[in-house]
N, C-alpha and C positions, 0 to 999 in steps of 0.2 A: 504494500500500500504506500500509494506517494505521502509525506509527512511532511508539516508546511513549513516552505523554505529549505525543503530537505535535509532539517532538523533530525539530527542523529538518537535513537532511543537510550532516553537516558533512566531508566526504574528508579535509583535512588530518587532522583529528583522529581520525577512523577509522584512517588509516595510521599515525597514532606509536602509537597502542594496540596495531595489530596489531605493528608493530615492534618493542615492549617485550615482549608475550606470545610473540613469538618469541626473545629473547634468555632471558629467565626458561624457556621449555619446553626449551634448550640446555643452560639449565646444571643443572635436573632432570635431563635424559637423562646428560648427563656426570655425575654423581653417581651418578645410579642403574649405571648402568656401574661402576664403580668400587666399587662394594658388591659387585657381581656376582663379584667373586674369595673372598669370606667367606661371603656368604648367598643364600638362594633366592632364584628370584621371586617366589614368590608373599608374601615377609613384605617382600621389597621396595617391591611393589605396596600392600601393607597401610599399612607404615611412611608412604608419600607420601598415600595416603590420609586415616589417622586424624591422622594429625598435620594436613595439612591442615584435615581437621572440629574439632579442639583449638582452632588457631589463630582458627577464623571463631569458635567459641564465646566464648572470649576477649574478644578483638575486638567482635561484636554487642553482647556481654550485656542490657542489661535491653531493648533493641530486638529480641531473639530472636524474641520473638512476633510481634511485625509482620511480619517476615523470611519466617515460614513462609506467610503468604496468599501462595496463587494462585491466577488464575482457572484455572490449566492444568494440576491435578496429575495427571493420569493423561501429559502429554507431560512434563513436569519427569521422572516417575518413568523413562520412554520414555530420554530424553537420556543419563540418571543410569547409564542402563544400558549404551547404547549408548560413553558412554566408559568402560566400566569394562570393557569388550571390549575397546576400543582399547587401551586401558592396559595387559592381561594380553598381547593375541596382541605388543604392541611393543616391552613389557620381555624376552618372549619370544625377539623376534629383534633384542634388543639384546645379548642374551647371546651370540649368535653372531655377530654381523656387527657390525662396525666404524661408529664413528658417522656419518661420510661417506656409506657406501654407505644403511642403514636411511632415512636422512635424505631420500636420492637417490630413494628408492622409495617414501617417502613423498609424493613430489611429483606422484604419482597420484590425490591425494585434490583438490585442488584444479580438477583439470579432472572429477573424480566432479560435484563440486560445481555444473560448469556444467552436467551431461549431466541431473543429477535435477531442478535449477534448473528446467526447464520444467515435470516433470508436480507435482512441487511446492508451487515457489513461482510457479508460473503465467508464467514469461518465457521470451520468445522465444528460441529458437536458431537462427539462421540455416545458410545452404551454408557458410559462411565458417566460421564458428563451427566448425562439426562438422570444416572439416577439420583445424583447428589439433587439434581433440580428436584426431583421427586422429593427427599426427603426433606429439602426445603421446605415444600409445601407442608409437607403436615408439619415442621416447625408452626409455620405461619399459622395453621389450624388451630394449633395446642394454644396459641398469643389467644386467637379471634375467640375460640371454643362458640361454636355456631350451638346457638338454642339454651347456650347458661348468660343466663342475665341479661343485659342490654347492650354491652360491648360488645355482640355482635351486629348492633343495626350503628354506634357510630363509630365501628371499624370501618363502613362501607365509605366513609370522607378519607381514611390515610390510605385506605385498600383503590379506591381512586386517584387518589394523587400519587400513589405506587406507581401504577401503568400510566401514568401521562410521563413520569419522571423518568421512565426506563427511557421510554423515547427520548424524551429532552436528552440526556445524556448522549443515544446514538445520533440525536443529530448535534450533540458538541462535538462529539467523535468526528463525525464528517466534516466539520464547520475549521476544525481544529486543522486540516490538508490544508486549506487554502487561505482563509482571513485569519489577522493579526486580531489576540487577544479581546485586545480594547473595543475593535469594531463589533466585536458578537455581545459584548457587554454592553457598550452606548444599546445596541439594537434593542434589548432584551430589556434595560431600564425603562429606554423612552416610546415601547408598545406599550409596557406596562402600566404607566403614567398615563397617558393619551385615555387607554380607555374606562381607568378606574377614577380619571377627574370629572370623566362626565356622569358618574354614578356616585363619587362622595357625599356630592350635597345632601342626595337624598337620608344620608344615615350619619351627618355631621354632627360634631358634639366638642363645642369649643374646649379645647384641650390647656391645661395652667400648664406652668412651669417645667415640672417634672414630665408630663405628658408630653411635650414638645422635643425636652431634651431626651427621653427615651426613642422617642421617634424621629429622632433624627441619629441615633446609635442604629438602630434598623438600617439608616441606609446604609453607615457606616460598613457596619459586618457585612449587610447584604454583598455590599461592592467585592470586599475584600476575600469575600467566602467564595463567590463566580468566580471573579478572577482567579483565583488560585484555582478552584475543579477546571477551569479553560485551560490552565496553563500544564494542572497535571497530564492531561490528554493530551495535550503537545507534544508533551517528553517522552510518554511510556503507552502502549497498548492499554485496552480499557481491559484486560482480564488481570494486568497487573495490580493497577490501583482498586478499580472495584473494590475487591476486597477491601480497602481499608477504610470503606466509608461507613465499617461496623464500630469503629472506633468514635460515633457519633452517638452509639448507647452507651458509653462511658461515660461524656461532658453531660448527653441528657440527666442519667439520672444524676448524676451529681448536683447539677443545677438543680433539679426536681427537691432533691433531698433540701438543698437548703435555701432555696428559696419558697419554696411550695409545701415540704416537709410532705412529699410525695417519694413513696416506696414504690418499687414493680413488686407482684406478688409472687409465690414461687412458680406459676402456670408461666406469667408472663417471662422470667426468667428462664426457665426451664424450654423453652419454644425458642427464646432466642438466641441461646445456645444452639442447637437444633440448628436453626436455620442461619447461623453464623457459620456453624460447620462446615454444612453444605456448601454454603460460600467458598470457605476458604477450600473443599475439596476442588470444587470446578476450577478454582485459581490456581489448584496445585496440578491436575489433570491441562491444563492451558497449557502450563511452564513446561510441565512434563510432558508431551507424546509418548506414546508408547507403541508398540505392534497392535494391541488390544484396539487403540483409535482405530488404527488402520483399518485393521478386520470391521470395527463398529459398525 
């Protein structure tokens, strides 16, 4: 696969990117949580938004117009959307579920990632592969437990913002060949802005002091958290880092613990192991080929 700029694969450096954009999307989600007791989602969602698109403005300035070429704007536009899905169905079921568990159920999106990987981005998936996929899943089932309690109707907001996220990711992947960081970032703020400012009024709720400055920490991380998952994909294949966007149920619960005083329970633990595993198997089956692929 051509890589942009033909950018040599670098793994170390893919995984500390991925690792900081997971530390930065943690402490967005804990922030964004933590709004959730004074204002909606949807000016939530707005607020990480445009403040994000502020900050790249800022930031660019008189390089803005370089910024905006791309060979790819009809898939920038495609991306731009697809997290702006993610972002609404996940602030959705952040409001209701605790940051452990959403976190938990997010770790569906990573093994999406190996299953669409083929018709895709053209790579193979082997017997092996598939079953780690498989044992993912019932991970994911053991989190959701379909028909105990109510956490399975609003798993269905992080179980959706899963599969939009899998995609966002492959079209980072493809986006990641050709346009320079910045441009899939400016893209992906200023959709998101555009069309969540014609929808805030409706659910505004003049924001003091501390509201303002949280939300504008949202765009902060938001920025910092993109750019680096853009930048991991530059350097390394997506079956390398993948993986280590399980390192996002560490900062969650942590954050949960002390600012929410929010546990995962042993189901929700015990599943995300599970389907962490599975993860790291397909990672290791990637790295590794064997004869077994072959034959698969």
């Amino acid at each position: 696969m051509t890589r942009a700029k033909d950018q040599p694969v670098n793994a170390k450096l893919g995984i500390f990117w991925m690792m900081g954009a997971m530390m930065m999307f943690s402490v967005t989600n804990s922030s964004a949580k933590f709004l959730m007791a004074d204002y909606s989602v949807i000016q939530i969602v707005w607020a990480r938004y445009f403040f994000q698109f502020v900050l790249l403005v800022l930031f660019l300035g008189p390089s803005l117009k370089n910024v905006l070429v791309t060979s790819k704007l009809q898939l920038q536009i495609v991306r731009s959307f697809l997290l702006l899905g993610t972002s609404v169905l996940f602030f959705f079921g952040l409001s209701k579920l605790a940051l452990a568990d959403i976190s938990s159920i997010m770790f569906v999106a990573p093994i999406l990632v190996t299953i669409l990987s083929m018709p895709l981005l053209g790579e193979r998936v082997g017997a092996r592969r598939w079953a780690g996929i498989f044992v993912g899943f019932i991970g994911a089932t053991i989190i959701i437990r379909p028909g105990y309690g109510m956490i399975q109707l609003t798993a269905l907001f992080p179980l959706g913002a899963a599969c939009l996220y899998a995609l966002y990711q492959i079209s980072t992947r493809f986006l990641g060949r050709t346009d320079n960081a910045m441009t899939t970032l400016f893209y992906t703020a200023s959709s998101g802005t555009i069309i969540l400012s014609s929808l805030v009024p409706l659910y505004w709720i003049a924001p003091n002091t501390e509201g303002w400055l949280i939300m504008i920490l949202l765009g902060v991380t938001s920025n910092l958290g993109h750019f680096s998952m853009i930048k991991a994909y530059e350097h390394a294949p997506a079956p390398t880092v993948v993986p280590f966007t399980y390192a996002n149920l560490l900062w969650m619960t942590l954050f949960g613990y002390v600012l929410f005083s929010d546990l995962p329970d042993l189901w929700t633990i015990s599943g995300a192991f599970i389907v962490a595993g599975s993860g790291l198997y397909i990672f290791h089956r990637e790295n590794k080929p064997s004869k077994d692929d072959v034959k698969a």
